[in-house]
Backbone as CSV, one residue per row, in Angstrom:
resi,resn,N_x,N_y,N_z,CA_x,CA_y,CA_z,C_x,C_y,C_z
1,UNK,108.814,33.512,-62.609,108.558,32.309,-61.921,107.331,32.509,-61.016
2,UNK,106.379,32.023,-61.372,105.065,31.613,-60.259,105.228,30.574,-58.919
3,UNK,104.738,31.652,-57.844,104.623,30.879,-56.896,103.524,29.499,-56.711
4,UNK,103.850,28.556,-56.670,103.086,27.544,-56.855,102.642,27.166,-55.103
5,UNK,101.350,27.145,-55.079,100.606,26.858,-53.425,100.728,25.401,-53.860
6,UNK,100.259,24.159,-52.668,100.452,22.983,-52.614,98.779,23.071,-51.476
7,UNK,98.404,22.855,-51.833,96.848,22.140,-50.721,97.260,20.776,-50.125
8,UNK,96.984,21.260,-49.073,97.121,19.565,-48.475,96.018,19.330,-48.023
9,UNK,95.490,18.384,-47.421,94.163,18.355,-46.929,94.073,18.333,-45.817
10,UNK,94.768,18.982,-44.521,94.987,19.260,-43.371,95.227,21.535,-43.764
11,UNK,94.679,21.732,-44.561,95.146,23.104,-44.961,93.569,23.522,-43.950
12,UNK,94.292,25.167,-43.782,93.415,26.068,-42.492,92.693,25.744,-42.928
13,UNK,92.299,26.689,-43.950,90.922,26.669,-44.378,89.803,25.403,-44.351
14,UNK,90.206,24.813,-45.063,89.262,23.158,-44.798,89.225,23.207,-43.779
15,UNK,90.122,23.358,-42.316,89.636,23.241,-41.262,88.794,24.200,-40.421
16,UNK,88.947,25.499,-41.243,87.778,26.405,-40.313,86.501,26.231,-40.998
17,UNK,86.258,25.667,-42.365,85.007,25.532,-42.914,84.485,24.184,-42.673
18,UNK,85.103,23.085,-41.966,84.276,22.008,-41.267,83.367,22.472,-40.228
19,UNK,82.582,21.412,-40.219,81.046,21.887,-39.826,81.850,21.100,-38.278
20,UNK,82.383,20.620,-37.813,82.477,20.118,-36.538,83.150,21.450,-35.484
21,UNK,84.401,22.061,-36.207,84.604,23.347,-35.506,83.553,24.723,-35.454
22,UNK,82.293,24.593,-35.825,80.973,25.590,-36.159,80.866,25.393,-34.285
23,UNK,80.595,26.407,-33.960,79.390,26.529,-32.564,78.085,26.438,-32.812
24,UNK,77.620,25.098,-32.367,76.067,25.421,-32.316,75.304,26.568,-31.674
25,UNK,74.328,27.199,-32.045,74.104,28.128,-30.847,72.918,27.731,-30.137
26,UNK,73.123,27.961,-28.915,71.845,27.222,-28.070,70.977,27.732,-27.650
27,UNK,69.629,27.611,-27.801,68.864,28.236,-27.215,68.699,28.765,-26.003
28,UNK,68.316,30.034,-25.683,68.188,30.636,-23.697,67.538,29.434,-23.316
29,UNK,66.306,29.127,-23.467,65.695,28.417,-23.315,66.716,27.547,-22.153
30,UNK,67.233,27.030,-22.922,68.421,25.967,-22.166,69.571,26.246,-21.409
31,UNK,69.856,27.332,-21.918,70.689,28.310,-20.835,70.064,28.756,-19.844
32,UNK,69.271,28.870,-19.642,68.357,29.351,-18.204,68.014,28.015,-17.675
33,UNK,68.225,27.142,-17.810,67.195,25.828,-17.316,67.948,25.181,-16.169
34,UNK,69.464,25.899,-15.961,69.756,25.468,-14.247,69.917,26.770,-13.722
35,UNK,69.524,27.642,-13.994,69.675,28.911,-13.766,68.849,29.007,-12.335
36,UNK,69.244,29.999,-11.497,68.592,30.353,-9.950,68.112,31.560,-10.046
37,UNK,68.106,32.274,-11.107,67.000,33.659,-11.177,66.066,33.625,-11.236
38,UNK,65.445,34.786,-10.443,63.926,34.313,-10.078,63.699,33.065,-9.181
39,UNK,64.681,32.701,-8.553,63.960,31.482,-7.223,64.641,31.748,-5.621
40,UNK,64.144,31.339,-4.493,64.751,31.955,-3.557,65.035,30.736,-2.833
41,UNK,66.253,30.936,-2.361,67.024,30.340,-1.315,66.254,29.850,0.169
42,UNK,66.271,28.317,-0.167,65.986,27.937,1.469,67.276,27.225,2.393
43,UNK,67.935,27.511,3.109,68.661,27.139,3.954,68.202,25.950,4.858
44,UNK,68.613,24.693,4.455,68.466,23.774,5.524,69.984,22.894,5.981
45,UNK,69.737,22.619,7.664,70.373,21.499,7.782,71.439,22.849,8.590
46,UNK,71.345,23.888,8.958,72.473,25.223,9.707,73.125,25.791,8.381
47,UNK,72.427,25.712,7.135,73.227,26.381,5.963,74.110,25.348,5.420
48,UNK,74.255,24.165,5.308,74.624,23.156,4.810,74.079,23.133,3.269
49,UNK,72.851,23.227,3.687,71.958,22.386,2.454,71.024,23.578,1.587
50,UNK,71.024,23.996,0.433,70.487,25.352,-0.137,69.527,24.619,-0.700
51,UNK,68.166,24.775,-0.512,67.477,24.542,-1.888,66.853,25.550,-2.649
52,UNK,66.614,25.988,-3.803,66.025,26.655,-4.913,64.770,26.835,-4.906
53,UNK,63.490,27.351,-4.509,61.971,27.166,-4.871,62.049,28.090,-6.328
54,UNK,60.806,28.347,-6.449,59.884,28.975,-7.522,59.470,30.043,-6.501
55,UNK,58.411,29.452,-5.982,57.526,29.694,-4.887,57.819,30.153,-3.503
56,UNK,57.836,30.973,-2.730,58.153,31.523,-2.158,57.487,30.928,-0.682
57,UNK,55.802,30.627,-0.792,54.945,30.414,0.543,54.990,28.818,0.525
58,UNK,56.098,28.248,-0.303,55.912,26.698,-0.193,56.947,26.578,0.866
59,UNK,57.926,27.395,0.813,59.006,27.246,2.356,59.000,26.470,3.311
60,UNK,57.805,26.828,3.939,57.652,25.962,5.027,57.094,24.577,4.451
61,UNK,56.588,23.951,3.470,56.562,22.655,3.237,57.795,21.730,2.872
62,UNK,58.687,22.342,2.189,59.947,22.561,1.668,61.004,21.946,3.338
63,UNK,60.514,23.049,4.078,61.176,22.600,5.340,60.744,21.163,6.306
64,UNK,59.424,21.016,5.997,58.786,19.836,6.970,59.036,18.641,6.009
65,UNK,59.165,18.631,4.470,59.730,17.697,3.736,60.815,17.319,4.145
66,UNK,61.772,17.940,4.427,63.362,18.075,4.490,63.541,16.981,5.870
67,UNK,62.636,17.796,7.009,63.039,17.074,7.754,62.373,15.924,8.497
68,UNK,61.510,15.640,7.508,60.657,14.324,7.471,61.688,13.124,7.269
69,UNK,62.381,13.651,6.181,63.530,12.724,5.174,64.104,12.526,6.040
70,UNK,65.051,13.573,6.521,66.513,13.389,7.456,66.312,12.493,8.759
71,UNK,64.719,13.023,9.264,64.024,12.285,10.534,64.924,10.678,11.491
């Protein structure tokens, strides 16, 4: 007597070879793009408020912006 399989169309397989359960893979590119490496911390407002530069000697514009706004 042969074991007889039955496919259904909810069977694993069909479901691990759909393209919707695949991981896209994403570029660094885009993984780095809220990233804070490489930028330095400005503290405004008593450490309330962090902002991120690039730039390091923009700080102090960074700061007279800030509190132009809040003014």
């Amino acid at each position: 007597m042969k074991n007889i399989r039955h496919i259904k169309s909810g069977d694993s397989v069909d479901n691990r070879m759909a393209m919707s359960n695949h991981q896209v893979k994403v570029p660094k590119s885009k993984l780095s793009s809220g990233s804070v490496a490489d930028k330095f911390p400005v503290l405004l407002d008593d450490g309330r408020t962090i902002v991120f530069i690039a730039d390091k000697s923009r700080e102090r514009e960074i700061r007279l912006r800030y509190a132009l706004r809040k003014g």
